[in-house]
C-alpha positions in Angstrom: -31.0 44.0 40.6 -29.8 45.4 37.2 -26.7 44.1 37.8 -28.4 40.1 37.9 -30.5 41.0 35.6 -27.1 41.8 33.2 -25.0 38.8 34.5 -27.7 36.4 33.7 -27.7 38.0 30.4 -24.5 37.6 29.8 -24.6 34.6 30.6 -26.8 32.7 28.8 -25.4 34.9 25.7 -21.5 32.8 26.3 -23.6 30.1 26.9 -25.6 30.3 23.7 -22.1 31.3 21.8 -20.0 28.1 23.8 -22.8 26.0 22.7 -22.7 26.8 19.0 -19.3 26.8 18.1 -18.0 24.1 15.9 -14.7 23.2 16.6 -12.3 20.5 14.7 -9.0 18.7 15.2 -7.6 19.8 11.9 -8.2 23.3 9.9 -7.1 24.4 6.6 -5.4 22.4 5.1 -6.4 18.9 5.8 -4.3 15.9 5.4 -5.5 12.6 5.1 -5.1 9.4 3.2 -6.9 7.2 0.3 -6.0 3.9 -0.5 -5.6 5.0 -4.0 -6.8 7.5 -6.4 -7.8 6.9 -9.9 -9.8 8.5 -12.7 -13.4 8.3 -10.1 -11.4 10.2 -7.5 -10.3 9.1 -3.9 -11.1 5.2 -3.1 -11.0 4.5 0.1 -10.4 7.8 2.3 -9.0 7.0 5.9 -7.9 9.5 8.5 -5.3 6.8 9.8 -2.5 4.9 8.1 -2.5 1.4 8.2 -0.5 -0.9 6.7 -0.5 -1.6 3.0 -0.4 1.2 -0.2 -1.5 4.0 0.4 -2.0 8.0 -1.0 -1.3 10.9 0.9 -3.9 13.9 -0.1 -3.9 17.3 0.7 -6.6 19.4 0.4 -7.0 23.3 0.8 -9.5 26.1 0.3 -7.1 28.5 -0.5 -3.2 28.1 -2.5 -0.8 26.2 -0.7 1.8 28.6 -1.8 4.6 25.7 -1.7 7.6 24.7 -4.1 8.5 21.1 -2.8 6.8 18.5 -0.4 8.7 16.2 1.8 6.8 13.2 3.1 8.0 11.3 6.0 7.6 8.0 7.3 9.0 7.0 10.9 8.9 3.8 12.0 8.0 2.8 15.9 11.2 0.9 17.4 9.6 -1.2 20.0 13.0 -1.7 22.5 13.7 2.3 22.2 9.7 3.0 23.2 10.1 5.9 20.3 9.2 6.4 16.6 12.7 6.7 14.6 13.4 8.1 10.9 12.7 5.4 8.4 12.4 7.5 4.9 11.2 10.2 2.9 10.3 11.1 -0.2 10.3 14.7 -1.7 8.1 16.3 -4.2 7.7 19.3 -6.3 4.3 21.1 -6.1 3.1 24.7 -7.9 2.1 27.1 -5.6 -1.3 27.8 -6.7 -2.2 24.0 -6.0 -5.0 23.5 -3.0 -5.2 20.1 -3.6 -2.2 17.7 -4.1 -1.8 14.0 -3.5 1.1 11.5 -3.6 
């Protein structure tokens, strides 16, 4: 009976644990985009790119501890089924910046 007793337990302790844990699609750092950024701060924040201008932002808790940034647009040929290199862009960052946007 001890044995049940300490199963059931156990139990609902995972249970209560599984049930409060948060989890997210993206940690530290987070990338998403803006449709611009001015004196006020981000304008328009968006998760998804869609067509148009747009401003990449990074943002971190901690340093990034990076020298350059690359970013990288592909674009989706529709005969090949497949996303294909279209161009990038590189950037120079300090490494004590936690959040950086293009």
């Amino acid at each position: 009976m001890k044995k049940f007793q300490l199963f059931l337990l156990l139990s609902f302790l995972f249970a209560f644990v599984a049930m409060n844990t948060n989890v997210f699609a993206q940690e530290e750092p987070v990338m998403y985009f803006c449709e611009k950024y001015d004196r006020n701060g981000e304008v328009g924040v968006i998760d998804r790119f869609t067509t148009g201008y747009l401003t990449v932002m990074v943002k971190c808790e901690y340093a990034l501890n990076l020298d350059d940034v690359s970013i990288q647009f592909d674009q989706y040929n529709e005969r090949k089924g497949k996303f294909e290199y279209y161009k990038k862009f590189d950037y120079t960052v300090d490494r004590d910046m936690n959040y950086v946007y293009f």
